[in-house]
N, C-alpha and C positions, 0 to 999 in steps of 0.2 A: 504494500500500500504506500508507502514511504516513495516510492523511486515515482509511482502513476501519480502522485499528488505532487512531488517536487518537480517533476520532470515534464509533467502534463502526459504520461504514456496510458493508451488503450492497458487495460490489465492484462491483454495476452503477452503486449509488447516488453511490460512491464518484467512478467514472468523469464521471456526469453533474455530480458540484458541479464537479468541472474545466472540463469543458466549458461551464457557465451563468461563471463565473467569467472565461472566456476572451472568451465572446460577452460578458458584460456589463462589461468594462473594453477590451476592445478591444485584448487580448492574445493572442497564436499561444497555443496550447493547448499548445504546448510547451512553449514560454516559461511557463507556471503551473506545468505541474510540475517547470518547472525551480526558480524560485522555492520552491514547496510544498516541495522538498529542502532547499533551501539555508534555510529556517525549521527543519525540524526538526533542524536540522545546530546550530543556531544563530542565524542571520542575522534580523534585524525581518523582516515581513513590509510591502513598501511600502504605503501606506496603501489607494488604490483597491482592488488584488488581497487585504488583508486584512480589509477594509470585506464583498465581496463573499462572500469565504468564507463567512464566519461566518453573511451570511443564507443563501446555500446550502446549507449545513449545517444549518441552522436549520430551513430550507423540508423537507428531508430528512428530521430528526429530529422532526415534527412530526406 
Protein backbone atom coordinates (compact mmCIF):
# COMPACT_ATOMS: atom_id res chain seq x y z
CA UNK A 1 0.00 0.00 0.00
CA UNK A 2 2.92 2.34 0.92
CA UNK A 3 4.65 2.28 -2.75
CA UNK A 4 0.55 2.67 -4.61
CA UNK A 5 -0.15 5.61 -2.28
CA UNK A 6 3.46 7.34 -2.42
CA UNK A 7 4.14 6.47 -5.82
CA UNK A 8 0.49 6.84 -7.22
CA UNK A 9 0.84 2.83 -8.62
CA UNK A 10 -2.24 0.73 -9.81
CA UNK A 11 -1.92 -2.04 -6.88
CA UNK A 12 -0.86 -4.61 -9.43
CA UNK A 13 1.82 -2.38 -10.51
CA UNK A 14 2.54 -1.64 -7.03
CA UNK A 15 2.98 -5.53 -6.27
CA UNK A 16 5.33 -6.16 -9.26
CA UNK A 17 8.05 -3.06 -8.39
CA UNK A 18 8.23 -5.43 -5.05
CA UNK A 19 8.62 -8.29 -6.60
CA UNK A 20 11.46 -6.96 -9.78
CA UNK A 21 13.09 -5.28 -6.42
CA UNK A 22 13.29 -8.69 -4.61
CA UNK A 23 14.56 -10.60 -7.86
CA UNK A 24 16.90 -7.89 -8.64
CA UNK A 25 18.87 -7.41 -5.29
CA UNK A 26 18.48 -10.89 -4.29
CA UNK A 27 16.14 -10.36 -1.44
CA UNK A 28 12.98 -12.68 -0.03
CA UNK A 29 10.17 -10.53 -1.39
CA UNK A 30 9.28 -10.38 2.10
CA UNK A 31 12.08 -9.03 3.38
CA UNK A 32 11.32 -5.73 0.79
CA UNK A 33 8.27 -5.18 2.03
CA UNK A 34 9.49 -5.42 5.18
CA UNK A 35 12.15 -2.91 4.43
CA UNK A 36 9.60 -0.68 2.20
CA UNK A 37 7.74 -0.33 5.86
CA UNK A 38 10.36 0.30 7.90
CA UNK A 39 11.39 3.45 5.20
CA UNK A 40 8.00 4.84 5.36
CA UNK A 41 8.03 4.54 9.02
CA UNK A 42 11.20 6.39 8.86
CA UNK A 43 14.26 4.03 8.40
CA UNK A 44 17.19 4.92 5.18
CA UNK A 45 16.30 2.66 2.69
CA UNK A 46 19.79 0.23 2.32
CA UNK A 47 21.35 1.30 -0.71
CA UNK A 48 20.92 -1.81 -3.25
CA UNK A 49 16.94 -2.26 -2.23
CA UNK A 50 16.67 1.69 -2.63
CA UNK A 51 18.95 1.99 -5.84
CA UNK A 52 16.25 -0.79 -7.38
CA UNK A 53 13.11 0.98 -6.23
CA UNK A 54 13.35 3.94 -7.77
CA UNK A 55 14.13 2.31 -11.20
CA UNK A 56 11.12 0.19 -10.71
CA UNK A 57 9.13 2.68 -10.10
CA UNK A 58 10.59 4.54 -12.64
CA UNK A 59 10.10 1.46 -15.23
CA UNK A 60 6.31 1.72 -13.94
CA UNK A 61 5.66 5.35 -14.10
CA UNK A 62 6.86 5.46 -17.54
Amino acid sequence: MALIAIHRLAPAAGFDVLREVSQHTDTKLHLVAQIVIAWVLGQPLPQPVGQELDAAVQRRSA
